[in-house]
Backbone of each chain as ProteinMPNN parsed JSONL, in Angstrom:
{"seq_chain_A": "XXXXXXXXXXXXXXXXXXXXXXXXXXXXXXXXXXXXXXXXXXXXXXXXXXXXXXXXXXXXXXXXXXXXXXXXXXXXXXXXXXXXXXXXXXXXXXXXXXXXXXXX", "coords_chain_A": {"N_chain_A": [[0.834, -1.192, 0.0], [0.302, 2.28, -0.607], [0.631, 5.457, 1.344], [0.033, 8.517, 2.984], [1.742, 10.034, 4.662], [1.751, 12.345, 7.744], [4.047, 14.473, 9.872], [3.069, 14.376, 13.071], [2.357, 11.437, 12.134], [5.024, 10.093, 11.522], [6.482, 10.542, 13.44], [4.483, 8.86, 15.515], [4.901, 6.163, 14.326], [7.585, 5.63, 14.32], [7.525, 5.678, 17.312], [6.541, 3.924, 18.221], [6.152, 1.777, 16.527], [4.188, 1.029, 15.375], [2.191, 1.264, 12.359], [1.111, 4.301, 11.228], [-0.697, 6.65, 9.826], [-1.948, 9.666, 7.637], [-4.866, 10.378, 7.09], [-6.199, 12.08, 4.636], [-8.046, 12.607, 3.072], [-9.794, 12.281, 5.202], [-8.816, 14.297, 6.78], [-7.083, 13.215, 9.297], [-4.839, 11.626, 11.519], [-4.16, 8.562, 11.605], [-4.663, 5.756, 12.68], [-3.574, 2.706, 11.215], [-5.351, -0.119, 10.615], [-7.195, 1.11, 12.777], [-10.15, 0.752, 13.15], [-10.516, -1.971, 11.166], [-8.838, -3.705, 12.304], [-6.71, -4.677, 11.338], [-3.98, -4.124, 11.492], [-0.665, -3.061, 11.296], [2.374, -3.878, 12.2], [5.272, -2.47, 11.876], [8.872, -3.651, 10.673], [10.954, -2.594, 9.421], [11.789, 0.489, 8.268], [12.899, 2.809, 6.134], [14.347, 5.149, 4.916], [14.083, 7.802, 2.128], [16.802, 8.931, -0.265], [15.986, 11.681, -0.739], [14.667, 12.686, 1.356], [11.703, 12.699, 1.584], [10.363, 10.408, 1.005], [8.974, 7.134, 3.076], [10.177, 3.8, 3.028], [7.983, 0.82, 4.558], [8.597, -1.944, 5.98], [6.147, -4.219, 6.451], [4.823, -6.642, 9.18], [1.902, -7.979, 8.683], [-1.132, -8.023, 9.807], [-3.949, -9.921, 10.505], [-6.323, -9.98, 7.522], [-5.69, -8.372, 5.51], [-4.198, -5.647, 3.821], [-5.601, -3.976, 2.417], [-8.345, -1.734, 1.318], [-10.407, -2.5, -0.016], [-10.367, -5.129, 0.404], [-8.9, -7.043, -0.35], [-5.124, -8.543, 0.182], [-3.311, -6.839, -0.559], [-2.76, -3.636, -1.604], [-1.906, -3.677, -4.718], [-2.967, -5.673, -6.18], [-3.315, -5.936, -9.443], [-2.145, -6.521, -12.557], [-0.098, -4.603, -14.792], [-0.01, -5.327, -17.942], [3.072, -5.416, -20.517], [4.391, -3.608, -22.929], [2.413, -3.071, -25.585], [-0.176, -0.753, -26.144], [-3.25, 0.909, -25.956], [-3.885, -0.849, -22.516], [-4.839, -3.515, -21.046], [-5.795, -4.233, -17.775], [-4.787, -6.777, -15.556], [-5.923, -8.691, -13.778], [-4.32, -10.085, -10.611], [-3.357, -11.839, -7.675], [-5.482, -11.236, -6.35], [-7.948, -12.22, -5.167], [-10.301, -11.844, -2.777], [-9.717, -11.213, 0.721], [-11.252, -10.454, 2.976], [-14.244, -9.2, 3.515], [-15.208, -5.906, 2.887], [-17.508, -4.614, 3.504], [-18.085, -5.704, 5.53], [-16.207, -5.497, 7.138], [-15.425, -2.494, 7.219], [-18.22, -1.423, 6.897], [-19.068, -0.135, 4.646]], "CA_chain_A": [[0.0, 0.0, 0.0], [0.847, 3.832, -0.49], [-0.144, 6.181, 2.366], [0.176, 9.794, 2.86], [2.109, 10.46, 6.585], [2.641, 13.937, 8.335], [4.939, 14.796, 11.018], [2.681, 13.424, 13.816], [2.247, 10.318, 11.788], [5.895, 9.677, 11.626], [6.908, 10.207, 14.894], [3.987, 8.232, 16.131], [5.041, 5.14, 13.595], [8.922, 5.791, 15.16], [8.044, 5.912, 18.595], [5.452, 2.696, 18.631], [6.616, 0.535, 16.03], [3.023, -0.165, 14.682], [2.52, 1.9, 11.112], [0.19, 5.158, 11.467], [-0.637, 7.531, 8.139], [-2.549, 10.924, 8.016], [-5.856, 10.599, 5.929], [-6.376, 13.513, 3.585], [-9.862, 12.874, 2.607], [-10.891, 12.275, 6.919], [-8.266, 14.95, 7.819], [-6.823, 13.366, 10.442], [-4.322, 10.972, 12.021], [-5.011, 7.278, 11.514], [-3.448, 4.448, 13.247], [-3.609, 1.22, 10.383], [-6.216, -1.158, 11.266], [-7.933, 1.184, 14.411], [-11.124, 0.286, 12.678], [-10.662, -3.453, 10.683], [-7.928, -4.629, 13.273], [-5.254, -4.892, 10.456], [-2.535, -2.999, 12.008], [0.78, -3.147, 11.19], [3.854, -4.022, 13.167], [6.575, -2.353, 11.269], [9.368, -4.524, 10.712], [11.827, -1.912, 8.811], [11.743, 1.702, 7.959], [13.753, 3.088, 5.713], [14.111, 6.799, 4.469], [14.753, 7.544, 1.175], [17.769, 10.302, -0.59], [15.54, 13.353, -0.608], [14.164, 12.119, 2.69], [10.018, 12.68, 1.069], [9.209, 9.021, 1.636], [9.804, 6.275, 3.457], [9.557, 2.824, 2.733], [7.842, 0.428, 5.503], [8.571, -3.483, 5.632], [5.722, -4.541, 8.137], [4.013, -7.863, 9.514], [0.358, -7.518, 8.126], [-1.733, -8.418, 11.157], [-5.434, -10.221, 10.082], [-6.856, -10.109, 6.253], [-5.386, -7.562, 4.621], [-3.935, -4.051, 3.89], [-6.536, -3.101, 1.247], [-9.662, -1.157, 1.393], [-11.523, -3.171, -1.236], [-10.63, -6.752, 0.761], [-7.393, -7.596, -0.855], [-4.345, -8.522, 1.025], [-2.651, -6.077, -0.585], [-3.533, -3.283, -3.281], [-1.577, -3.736, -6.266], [-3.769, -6.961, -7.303], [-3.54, -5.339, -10.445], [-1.207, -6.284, -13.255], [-0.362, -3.752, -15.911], [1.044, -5.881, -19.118], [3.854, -4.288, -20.788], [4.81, -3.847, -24.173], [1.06, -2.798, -25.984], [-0.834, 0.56, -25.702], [-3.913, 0.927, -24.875], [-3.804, -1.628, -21.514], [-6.26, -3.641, -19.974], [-5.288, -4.504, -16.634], [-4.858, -8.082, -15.606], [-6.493, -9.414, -11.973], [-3.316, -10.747, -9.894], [-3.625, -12.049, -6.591], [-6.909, -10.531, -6.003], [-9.099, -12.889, -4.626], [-10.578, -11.2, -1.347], [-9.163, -12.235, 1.822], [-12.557, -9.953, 3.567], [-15.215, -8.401, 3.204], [-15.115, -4.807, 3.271], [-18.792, -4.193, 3.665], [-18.555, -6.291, 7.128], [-15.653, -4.691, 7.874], [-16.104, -1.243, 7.425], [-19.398, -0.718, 7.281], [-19.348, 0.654, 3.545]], "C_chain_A": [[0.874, 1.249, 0.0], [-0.067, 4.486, 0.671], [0.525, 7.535, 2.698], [1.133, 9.821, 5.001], [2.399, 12.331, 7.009], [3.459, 13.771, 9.531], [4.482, 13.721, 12.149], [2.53, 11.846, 13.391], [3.686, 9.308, 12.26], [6.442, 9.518, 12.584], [5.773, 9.078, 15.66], [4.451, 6.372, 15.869], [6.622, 4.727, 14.421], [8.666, 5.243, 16.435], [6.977, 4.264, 19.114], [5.957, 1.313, 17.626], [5.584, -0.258, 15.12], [2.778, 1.741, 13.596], [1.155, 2.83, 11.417], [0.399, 6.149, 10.06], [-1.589, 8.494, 8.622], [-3.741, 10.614, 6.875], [-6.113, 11.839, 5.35], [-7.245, 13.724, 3.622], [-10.438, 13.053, 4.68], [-10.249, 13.646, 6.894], [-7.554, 14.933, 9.285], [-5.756, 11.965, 11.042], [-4.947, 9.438, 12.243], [-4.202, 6.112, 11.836], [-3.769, 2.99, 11.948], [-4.242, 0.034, 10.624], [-7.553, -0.808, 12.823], [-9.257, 0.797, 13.908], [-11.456, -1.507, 12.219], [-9.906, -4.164, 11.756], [-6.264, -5.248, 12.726], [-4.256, -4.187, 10.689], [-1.539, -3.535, 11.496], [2.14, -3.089, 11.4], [4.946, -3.677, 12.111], [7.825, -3.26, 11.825], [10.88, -3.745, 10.902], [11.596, -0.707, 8.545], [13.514, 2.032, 7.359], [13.423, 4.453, 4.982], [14.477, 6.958, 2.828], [15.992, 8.799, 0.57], [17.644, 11.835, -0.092], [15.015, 13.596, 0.873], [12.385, 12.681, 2.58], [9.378, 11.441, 1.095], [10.406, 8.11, 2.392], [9.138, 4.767, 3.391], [9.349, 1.798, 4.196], [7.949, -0.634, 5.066], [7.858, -3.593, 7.076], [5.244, -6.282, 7.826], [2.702, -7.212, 9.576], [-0.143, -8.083, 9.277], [-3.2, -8.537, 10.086], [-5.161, -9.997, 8.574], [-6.143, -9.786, 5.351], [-5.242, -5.842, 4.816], [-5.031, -2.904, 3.063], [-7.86, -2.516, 1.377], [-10.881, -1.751, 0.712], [-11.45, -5.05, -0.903], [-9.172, -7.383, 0.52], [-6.368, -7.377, 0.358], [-3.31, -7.803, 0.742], [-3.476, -4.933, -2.021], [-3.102, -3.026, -4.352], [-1.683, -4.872, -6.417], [-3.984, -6.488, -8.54], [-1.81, -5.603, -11.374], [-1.151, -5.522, -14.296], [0.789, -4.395, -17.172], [1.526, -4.947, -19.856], [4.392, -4.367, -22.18], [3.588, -3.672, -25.54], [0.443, -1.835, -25.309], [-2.318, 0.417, -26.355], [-3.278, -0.404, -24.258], [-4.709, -2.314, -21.759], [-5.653, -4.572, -19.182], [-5.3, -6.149, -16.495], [-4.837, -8.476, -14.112], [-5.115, -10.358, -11.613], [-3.975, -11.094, -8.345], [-4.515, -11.372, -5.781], [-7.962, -11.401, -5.785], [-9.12, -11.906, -3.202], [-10.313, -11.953, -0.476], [-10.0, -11.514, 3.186], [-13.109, -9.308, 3.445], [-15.076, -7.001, 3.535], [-16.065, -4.194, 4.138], [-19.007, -4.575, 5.567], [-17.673, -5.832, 7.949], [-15.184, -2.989, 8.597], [-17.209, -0.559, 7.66], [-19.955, 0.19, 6.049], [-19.08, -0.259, 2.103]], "O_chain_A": [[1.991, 1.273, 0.517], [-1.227, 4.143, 0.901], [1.754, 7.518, 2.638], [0.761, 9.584, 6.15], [3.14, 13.181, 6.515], [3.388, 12.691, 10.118], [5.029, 12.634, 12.332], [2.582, 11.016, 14.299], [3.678, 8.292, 12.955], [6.979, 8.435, 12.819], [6.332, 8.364, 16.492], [4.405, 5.508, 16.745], [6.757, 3.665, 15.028], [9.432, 4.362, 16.827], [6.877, 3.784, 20.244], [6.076, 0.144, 17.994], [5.67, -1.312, 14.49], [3.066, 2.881, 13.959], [0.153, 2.238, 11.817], [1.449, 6.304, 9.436], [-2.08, 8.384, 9.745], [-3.368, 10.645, 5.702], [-6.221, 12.717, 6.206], [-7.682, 14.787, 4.065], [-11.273, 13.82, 5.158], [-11.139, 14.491, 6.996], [-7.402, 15.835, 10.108], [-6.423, 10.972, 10.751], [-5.962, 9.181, 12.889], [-3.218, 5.681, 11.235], [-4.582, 2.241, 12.488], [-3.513, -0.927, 10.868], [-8.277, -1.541, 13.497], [-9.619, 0.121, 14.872], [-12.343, -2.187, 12.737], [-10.353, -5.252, 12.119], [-5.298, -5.824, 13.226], [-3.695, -3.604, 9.761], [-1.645, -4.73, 11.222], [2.927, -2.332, 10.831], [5.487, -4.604, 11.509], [7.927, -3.593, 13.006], [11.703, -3.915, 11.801], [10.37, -0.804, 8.604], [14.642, 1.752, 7.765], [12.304, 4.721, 4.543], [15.222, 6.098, 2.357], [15.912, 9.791, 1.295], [18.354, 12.676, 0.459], [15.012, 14.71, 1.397], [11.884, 13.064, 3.637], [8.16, 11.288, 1.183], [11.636, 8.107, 2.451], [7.953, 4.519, 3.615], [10.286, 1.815, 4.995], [7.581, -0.812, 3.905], [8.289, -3.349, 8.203], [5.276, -6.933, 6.781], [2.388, -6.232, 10.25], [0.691, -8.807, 9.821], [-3.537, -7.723, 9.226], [-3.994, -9.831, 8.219], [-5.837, -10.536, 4.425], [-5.839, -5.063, 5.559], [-5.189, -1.683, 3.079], [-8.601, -3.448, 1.688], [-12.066, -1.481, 0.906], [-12.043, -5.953, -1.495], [-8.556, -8.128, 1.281], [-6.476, -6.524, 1.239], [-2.329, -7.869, 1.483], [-4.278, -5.2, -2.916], [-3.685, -2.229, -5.088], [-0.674, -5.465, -6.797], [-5.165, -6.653, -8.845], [-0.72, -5.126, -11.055], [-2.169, -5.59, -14.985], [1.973, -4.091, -17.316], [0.957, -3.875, -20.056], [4.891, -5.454, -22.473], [3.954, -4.22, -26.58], [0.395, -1.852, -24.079], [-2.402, -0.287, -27.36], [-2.458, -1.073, -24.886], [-5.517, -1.974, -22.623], [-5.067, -5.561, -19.625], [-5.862, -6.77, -17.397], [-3.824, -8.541, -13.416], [-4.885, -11.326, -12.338], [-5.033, -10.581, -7.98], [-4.274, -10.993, -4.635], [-8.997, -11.147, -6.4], [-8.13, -11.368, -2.707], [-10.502, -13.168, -0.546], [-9.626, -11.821, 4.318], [-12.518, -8.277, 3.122], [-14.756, -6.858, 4.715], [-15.827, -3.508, 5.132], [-19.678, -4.046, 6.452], [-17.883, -5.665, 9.15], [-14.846, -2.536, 9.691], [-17.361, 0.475, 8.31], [-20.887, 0.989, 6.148], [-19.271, 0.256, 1.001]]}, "seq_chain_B": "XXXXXXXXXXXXXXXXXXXXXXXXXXXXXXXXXXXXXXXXXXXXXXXXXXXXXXXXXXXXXXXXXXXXXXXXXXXXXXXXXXXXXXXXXXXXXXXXXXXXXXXX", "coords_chain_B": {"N_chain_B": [[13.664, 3.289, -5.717], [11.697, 6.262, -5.684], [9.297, 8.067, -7.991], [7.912, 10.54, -9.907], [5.665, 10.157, -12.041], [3.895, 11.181, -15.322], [0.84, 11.1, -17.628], [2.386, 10.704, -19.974], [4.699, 9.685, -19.353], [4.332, 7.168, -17.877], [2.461, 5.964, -20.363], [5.114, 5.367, -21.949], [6.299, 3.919, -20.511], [4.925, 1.552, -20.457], [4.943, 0.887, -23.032], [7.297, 0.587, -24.069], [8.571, -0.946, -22.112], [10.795, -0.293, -20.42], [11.759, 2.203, -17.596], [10.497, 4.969, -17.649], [9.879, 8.401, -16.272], [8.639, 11.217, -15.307], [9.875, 14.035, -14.411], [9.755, 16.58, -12.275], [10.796, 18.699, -11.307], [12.596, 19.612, -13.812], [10.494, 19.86, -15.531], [10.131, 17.79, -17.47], [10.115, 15.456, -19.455], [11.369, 12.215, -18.563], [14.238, 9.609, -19.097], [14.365, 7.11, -17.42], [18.157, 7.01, -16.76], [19.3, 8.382, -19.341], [21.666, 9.7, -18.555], [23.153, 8.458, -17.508], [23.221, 6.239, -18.185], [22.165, 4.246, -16.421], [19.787, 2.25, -16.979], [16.598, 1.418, -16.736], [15.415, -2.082, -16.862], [11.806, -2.992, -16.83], [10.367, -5.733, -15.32], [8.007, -6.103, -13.954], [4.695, -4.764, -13.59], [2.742, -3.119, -11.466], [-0.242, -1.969, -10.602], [-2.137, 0.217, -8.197], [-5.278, 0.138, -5.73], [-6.856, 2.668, -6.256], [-5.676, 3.64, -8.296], [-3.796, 5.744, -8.427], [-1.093, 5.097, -7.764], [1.71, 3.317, -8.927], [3.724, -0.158, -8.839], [6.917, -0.635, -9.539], [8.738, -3.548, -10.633], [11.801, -4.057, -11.185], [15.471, -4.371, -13.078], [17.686, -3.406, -12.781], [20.351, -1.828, -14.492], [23.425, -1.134, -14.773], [25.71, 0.788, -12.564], [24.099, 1.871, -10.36], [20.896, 2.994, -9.099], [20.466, 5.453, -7.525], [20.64, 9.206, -7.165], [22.784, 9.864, -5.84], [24.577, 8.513, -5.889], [24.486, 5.524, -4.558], [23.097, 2.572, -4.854], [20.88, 1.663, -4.281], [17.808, 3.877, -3.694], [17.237, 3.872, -0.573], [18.828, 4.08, 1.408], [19.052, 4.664, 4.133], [18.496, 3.597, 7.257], [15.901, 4.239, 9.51], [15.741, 3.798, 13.15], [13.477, 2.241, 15.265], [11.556, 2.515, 18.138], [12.186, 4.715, 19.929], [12.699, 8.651, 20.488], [13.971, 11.372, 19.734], [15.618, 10.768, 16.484], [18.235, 9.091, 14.966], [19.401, 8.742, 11.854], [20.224, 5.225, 10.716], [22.997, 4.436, 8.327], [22.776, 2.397, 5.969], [23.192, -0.467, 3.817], [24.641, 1.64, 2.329], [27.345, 2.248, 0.424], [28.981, 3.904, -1.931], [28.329, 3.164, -5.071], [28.796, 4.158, -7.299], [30.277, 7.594, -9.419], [28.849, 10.215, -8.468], [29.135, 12.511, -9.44], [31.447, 11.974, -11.403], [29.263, 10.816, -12.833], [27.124, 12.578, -13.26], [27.727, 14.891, -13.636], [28.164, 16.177, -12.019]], "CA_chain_B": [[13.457, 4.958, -5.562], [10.447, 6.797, -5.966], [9.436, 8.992, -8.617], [6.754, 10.842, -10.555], [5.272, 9.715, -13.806], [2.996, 11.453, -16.226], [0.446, 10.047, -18.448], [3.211, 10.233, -21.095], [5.479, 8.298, -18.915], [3.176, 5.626, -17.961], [2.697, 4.898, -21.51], [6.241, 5.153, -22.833], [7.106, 2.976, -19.622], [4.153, 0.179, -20.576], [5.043, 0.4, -24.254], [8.653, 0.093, -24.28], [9.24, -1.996, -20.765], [12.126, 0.683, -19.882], [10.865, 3.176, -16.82], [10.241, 6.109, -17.827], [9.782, 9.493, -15.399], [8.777, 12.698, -15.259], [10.563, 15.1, -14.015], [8.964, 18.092, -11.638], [12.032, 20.115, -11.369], [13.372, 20.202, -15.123], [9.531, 19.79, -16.209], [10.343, 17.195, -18.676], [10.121, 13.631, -19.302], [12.914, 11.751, -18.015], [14.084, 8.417, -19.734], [15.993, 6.905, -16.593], [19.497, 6.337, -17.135], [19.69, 8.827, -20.261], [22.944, 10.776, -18.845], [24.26, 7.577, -16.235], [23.154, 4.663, -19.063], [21.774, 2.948, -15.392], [18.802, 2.13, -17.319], [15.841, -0.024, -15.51], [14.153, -2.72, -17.291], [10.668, -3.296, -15.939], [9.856, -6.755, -14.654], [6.405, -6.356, -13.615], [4.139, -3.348, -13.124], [1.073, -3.489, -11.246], [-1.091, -0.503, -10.115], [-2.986, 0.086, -6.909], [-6.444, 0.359, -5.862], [-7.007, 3.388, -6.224], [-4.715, 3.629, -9.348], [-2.7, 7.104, -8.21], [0.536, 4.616, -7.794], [2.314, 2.145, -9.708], [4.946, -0.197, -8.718], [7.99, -1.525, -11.093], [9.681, -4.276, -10.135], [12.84, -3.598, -12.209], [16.422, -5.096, -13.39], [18.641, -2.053, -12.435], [21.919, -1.84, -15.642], [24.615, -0.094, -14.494], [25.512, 0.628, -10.638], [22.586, 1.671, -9.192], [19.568, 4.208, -8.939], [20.33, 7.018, -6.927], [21.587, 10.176, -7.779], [23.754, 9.991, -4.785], [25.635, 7.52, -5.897], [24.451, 4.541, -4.009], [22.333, 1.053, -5.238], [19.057, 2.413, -3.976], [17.988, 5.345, -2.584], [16.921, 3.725, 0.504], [20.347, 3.777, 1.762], [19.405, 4.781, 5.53], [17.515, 3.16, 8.151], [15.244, 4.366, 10.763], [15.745, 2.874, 14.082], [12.391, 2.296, 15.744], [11.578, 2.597, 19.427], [12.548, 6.094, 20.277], [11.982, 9.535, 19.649], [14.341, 11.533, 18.004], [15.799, 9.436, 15.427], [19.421, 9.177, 14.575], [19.205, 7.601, 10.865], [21.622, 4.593, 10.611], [23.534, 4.103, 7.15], [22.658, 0.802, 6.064], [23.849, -0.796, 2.472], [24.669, 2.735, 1.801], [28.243, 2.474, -0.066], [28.864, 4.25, -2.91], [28.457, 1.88, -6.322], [29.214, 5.211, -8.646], [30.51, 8.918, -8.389], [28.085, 10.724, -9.3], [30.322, 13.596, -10.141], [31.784, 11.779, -12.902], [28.379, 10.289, -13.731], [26.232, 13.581, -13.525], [28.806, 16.302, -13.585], [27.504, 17.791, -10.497]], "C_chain_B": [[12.182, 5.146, -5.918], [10.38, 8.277, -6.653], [8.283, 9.381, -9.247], [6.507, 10.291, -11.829], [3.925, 10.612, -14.166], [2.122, 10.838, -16.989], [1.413, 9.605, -19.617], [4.503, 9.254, -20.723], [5.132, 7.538, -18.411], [3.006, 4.938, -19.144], [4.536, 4.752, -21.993], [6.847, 4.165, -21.593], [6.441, 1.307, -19.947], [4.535, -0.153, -21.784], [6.111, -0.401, -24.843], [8.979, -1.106, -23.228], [10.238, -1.402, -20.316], [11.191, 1.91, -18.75], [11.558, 4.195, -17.659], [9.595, 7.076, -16.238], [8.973, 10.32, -15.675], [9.158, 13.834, -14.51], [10.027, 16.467, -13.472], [10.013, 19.4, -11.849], [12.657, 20.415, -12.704], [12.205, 20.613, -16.148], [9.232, 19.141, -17.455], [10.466, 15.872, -18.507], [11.136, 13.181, -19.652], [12.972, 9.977, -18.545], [15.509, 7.844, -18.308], [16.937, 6.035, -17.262], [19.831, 6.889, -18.527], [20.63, 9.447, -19.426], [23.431, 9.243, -18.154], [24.099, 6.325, -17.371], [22.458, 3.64, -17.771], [19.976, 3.04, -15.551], [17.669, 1.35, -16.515], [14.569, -0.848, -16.83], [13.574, -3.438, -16.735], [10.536, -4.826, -16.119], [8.668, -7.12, -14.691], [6.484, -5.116, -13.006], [2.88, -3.448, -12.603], [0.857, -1.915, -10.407], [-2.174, -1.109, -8.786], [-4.129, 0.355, -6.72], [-6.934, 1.356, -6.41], [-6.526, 4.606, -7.659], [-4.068, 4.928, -9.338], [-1.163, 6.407, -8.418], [1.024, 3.496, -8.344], [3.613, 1.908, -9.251], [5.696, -0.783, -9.976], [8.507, -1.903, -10.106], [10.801, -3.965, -11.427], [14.279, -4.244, -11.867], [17.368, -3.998, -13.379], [19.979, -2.463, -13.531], [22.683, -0.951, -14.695], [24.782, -0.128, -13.272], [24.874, 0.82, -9.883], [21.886, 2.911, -9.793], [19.565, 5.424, -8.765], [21.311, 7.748, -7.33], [22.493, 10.736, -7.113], [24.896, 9.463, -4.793], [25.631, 5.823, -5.913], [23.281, 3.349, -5.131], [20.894, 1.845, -5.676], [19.388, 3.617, -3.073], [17.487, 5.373, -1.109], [18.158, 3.044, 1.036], [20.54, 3.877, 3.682], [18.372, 4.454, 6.321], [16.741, 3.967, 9.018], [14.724, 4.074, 11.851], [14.42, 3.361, 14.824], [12.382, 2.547, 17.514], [11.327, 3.94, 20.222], [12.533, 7.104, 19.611], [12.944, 11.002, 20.024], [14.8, 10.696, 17.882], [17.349, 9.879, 15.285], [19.818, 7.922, 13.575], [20.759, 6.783, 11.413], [21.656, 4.387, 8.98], [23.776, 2.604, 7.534], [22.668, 0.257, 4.235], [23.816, 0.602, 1.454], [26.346, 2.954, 0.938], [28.2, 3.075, -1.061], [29.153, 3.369, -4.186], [29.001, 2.81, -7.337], [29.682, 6.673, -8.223], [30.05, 9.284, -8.82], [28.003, 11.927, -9.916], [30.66, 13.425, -11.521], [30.649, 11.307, -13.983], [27.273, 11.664, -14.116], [26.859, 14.617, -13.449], [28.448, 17.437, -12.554], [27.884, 17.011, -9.077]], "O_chain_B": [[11.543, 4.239, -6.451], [10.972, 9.293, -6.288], [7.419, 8.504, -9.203], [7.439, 10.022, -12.586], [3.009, 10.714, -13.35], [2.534, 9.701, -17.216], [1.361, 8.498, -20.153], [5.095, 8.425, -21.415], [6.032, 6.699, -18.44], [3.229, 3.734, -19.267], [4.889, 3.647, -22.404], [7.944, 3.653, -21.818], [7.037, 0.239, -19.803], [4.591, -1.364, -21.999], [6.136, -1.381, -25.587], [9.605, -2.105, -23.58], [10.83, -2.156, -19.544], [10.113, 2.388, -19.104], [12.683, 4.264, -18.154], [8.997, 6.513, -15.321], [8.384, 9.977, -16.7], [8.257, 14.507, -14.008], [9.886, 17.407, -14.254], [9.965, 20.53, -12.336], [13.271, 21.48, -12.781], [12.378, 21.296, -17.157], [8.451, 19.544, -18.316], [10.881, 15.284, -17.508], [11.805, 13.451, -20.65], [12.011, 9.217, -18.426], [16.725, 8.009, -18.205], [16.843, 5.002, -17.925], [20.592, 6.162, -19.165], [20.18, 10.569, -19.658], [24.543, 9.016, -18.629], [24.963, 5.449, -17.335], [22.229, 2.454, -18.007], [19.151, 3.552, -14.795], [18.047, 0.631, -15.59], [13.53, -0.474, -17.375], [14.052, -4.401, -16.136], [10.62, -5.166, -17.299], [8.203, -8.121, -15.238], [7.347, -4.515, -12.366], [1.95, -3.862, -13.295], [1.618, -1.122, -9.853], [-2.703, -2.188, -8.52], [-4.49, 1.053, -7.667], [-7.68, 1.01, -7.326], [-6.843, 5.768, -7.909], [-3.726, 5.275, -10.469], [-0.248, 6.949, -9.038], [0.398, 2.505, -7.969], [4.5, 2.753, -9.122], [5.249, -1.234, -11.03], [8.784, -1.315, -9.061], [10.403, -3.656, -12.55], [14.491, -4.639, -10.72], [17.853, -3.861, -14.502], [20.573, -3.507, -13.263], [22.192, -0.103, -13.95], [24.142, -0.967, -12.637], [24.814, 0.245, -8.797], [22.257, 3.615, -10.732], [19.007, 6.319, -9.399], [22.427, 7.41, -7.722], [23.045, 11.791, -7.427], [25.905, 9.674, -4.121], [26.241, 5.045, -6.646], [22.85, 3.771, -6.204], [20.266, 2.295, -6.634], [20.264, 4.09, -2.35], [17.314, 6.407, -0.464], [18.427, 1.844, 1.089], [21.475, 3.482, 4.38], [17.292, 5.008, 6.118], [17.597, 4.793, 9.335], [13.5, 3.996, 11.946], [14.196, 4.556, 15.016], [13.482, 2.78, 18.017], [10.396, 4.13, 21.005], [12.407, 7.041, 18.388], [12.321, 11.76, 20.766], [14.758, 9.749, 18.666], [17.625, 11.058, 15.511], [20.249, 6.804, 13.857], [21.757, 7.172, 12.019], [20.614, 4.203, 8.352], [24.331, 1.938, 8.407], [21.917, 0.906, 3.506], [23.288, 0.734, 0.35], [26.549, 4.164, 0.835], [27.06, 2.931, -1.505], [30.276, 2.872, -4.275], [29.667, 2.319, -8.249], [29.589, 7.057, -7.057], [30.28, 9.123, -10.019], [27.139, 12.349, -10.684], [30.425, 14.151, -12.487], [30.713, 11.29, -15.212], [26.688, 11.684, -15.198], [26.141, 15.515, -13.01], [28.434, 18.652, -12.36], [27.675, 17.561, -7.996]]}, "name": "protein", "num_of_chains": 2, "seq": "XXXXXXXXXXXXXXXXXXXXXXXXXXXXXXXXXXXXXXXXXXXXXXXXXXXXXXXXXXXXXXXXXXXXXXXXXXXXXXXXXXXXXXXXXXXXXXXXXXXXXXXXXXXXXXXXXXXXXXXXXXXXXXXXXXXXXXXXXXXXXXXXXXXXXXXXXXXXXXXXXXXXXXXXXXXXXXXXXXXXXXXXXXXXXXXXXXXXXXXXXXXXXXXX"}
């Protein structure tokens, strides 16, 4: 998954060890699973040159990282070598329901 | 590393199988590894739910990625636990100079 972090995010992710991001669309500080239970025990953190991202290696806790059920969200292959696309379903079987887990 | 793409480098990255960029700061589409030759041919590309981000798995030519010098540009760790941080350099050697490779 990609996820947006601010300041408080990062220090909170630093100082706990379990992966926290800033939602854009809520506005607001979001711990990774405080809702489904899928949290994420960072494993690794790593910064990158410019120091604008950083990459997380965690232990997925329960189902999945994905919003749509998936255990991750690039179930999506994009074949290469032909223009237009059309995407190609990878490891996208659902591993839970969203609807039961969110509530949407 | 992590980088921007355009719609014009999305396709010239799906068409050819070579990443392609785009470039915020020169405002121009970037063919990586036109000045260093450390070209990347794509692997596998899959896109995310949400389809804002795409990863490449990629076959790195030449000595590495970053324009620092090093492999990757995730050259420095971030030790967890505590709060401030004092990155550690972690498979951060230099593979190229990037003096002689980017004249800067």
């Amino acid at each position: 998954m990609v996820a947006h972090m601010n300041a408080a995010a990062l220090q909170k992710t630093i100082a706990t060890g379990e992966a926290w991001y800033f939602s854009r669309s809520r506005r607001s500080l979001w711990r990774k699973g405080e809702k489904s239970g899928h949290v994420q025990h960072v494993v690794s953190m790593h910064i990158d040159c410019d120091q604008d991202a950083v990459w997380l290696r965690v232990e997925q806790k329960g189902a999945g990282a994905c919003h749509t059920g998936r255990r991750s969200c690039f179930y999506r292959k994009v074949p290469l070598g032909s223009w237009p696309v059309s995407l190609e379903f990878s490891q996208s079987e659902r591993a839970f329901d969203p609807k039961a887990v969110y509530g949407k």
